[in-house]
C-alpha positions as CSV (number, residue, x, y, z in Angstrom):
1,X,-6.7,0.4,-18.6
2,X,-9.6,-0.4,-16.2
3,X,-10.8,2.1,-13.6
4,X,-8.9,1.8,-10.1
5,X,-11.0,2.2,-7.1
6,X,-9.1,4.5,-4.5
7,X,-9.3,3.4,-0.4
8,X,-11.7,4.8,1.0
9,X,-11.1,6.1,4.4
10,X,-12.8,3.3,6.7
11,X,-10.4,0.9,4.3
12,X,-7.9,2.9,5.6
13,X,-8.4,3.2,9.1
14,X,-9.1,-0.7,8.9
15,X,-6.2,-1.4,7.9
16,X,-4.4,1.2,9.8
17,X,-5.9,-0.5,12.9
18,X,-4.8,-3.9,12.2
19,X,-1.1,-2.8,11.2
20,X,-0.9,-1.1,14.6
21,X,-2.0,-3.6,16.4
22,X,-0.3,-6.9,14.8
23,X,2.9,-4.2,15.2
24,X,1.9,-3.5,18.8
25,X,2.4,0.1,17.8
26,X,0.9,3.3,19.5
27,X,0.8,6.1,17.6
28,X,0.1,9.6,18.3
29,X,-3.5,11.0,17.3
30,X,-1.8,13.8,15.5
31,X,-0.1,11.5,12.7
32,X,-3.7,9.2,11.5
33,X,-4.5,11.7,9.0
34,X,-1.0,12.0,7.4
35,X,-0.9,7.9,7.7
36,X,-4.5,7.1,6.6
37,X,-2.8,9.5,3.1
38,X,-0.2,7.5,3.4
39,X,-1.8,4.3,3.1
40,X,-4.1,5.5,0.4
41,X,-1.4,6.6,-1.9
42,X,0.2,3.3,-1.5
43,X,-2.7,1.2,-2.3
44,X,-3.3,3.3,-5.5
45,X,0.2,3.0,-6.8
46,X,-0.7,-0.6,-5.7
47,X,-3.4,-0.9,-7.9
48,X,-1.6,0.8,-10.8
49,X,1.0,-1.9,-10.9
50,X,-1.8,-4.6,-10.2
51,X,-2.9,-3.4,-13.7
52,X,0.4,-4.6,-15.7
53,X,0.7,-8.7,-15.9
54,X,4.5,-9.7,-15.3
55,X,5.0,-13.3,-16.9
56,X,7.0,-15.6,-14.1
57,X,9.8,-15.7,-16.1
58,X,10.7,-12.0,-16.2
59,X,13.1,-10.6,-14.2
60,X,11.8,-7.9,-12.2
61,X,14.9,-6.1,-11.6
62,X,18.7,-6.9,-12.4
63,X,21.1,-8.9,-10.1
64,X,24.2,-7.2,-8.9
65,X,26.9,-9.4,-9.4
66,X,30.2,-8.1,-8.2
């Protein structure tokens, strides 16, 4: 399994910038650190999954059919 590089912080606040802004959010100064944790998590579980090919063809989850 190769090595997975983890977000660094600036990646995080980057992207945390840009999210805000295309979502014309403001957020409170007291949430960044649990969001920039946030986002970091979720790109490394992100680049777990990135590690595992998925053919096309392969259903990725079951269809509920009632």
């Amino acid at each position: 399994m190769p090595v997975l590089k983890p977000m660094s912080d600036a990646m995080a606040e980057q992207y945390m910038q840009i999210v805000f802004e295309t979502m014309d959010l403001t957020v409170d100064a007291a949430w960044l650190p649990e969001i920039r944790n946030y986002f970091k998590i979720s790109a490394r579980l992100a680049g777990i999954l990135e590690t595992y090919p998925i053919a096309i063809t392969e259903d990725l989850a079951p269809v509920f059919r009632p």
